[in-house]
C-alpha positions in Angstrom: -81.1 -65.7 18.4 -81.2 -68.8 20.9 -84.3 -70.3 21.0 -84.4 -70.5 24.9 -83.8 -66.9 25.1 -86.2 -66.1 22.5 -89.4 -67.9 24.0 -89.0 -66.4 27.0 -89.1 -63.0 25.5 -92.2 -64.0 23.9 -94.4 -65.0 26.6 -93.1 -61.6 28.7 -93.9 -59.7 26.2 -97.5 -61.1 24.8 -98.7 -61.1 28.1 -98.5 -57.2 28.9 -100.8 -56.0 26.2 -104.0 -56.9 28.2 -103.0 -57.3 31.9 -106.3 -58.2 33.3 -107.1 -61.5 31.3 -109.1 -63.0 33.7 -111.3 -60.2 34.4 -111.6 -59.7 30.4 -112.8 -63.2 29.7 -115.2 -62.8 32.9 -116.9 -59.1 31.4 -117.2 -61.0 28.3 -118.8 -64.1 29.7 -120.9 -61.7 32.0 -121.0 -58.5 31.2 -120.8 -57.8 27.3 -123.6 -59.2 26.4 -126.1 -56.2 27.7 -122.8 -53.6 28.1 -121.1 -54.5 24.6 -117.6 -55.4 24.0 -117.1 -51.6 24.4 -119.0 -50.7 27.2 -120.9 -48.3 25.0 -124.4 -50.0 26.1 -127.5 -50.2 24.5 -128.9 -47.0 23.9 -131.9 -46.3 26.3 -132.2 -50.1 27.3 -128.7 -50.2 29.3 -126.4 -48.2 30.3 -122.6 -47.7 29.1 -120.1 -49.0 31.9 -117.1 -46.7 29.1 -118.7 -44.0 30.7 -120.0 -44.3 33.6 -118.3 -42.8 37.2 -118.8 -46.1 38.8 -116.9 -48.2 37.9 -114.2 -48.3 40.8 -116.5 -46.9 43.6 -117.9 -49.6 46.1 -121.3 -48.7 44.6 -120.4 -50.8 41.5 -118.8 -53.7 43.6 -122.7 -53.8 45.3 -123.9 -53.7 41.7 -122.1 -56.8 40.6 -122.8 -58.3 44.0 -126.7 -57.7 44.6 -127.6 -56.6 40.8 -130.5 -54.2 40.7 -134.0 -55.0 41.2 -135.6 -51.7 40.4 -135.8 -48.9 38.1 -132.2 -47.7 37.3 -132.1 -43.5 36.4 -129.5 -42.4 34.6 -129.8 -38.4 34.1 -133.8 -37.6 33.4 -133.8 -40.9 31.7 -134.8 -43.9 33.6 -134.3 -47.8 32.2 -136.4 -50.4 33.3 -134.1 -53.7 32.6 -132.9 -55.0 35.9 -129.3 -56.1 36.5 -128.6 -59.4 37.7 -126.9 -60.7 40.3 -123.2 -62.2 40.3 -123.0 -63.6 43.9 -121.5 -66.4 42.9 -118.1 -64.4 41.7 -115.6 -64.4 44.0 -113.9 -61.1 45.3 -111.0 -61.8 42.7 -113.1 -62.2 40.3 -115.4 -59.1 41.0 -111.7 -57.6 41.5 -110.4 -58.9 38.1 -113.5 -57.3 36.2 -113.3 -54.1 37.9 -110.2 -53.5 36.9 -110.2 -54.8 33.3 -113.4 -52.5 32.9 -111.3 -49.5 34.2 -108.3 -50.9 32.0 -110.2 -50.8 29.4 -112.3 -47.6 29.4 -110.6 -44.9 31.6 -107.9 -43.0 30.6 -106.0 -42.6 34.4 -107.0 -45.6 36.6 -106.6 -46.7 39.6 -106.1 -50.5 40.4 -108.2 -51.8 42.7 -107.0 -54.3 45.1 -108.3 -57.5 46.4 -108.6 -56.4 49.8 -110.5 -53.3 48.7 -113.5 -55.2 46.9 -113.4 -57.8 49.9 -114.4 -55.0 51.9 -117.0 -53.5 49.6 -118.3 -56.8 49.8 -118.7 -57.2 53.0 -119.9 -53.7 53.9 -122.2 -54.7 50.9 -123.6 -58.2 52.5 -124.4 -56.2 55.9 -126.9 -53.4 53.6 -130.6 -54.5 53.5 -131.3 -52.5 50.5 -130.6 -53.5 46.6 -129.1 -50.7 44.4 
């Protein structure tokens, strides 16, 4: 096969395995160090993202924006580690890890859109309380 062709065909096709690259290398630079690579969590300490029911709502989009500053329940268990903030992400990049986390760890997603988390974040700026 011709070279030109062939390269091509390579990059198109290496680059649909994990769509959400940027979001991937952000969770990992952000994220995976309390959540795991998995987003199975740390037992009691922190709780899985792989799981949770979250993860596209504009609840988490507040999370990642504001963090949490106080006691975080999770069934009758409550966990005492505070989130931090990640104010500093833009909304394609809160965008990106959304929908890598939701790529990754539920079955049926929906992609969430830029203008969808620029929203959350907004609504988000305008609350006075941390989640």
């Amino acid at each position: 096969m011709n070279k030109m062709i062939l390269l091509p065909l390579l990059l198109l096709f290496s680059c649909q395995d994990t769509p959400y690259q940027q979001g991937k290398r952000l969770y990992s630079a952000y994220c995976a160090n309390c959540h795991m690579d998995d987003g199975s969590g740390l037992s009691m300490m922190i709780p899985a993202i792989s799981t949770s029911t979250l993860t596209y709502s504009p609840e988490f989009v507040c999370l990642l924006y504001k963090g949490k500053n106080d006691t975080i329940f999770e069934g009758n268990s409550f966990l005492v580690k505070e989130m931090p903030s990640f104010k500093h992400l833009s909304s394609t990049e809160v965008t990106n890890i959304i929908n890598y986390v939701n790529h990754s760890f539920i079955k049926d997603f929906t992609e969430k859109n830029i203008l969808e988390t620029t929203r959350d974040l907004e609504n988000c700026s305008k609350q006075n309380h941390l989640y």
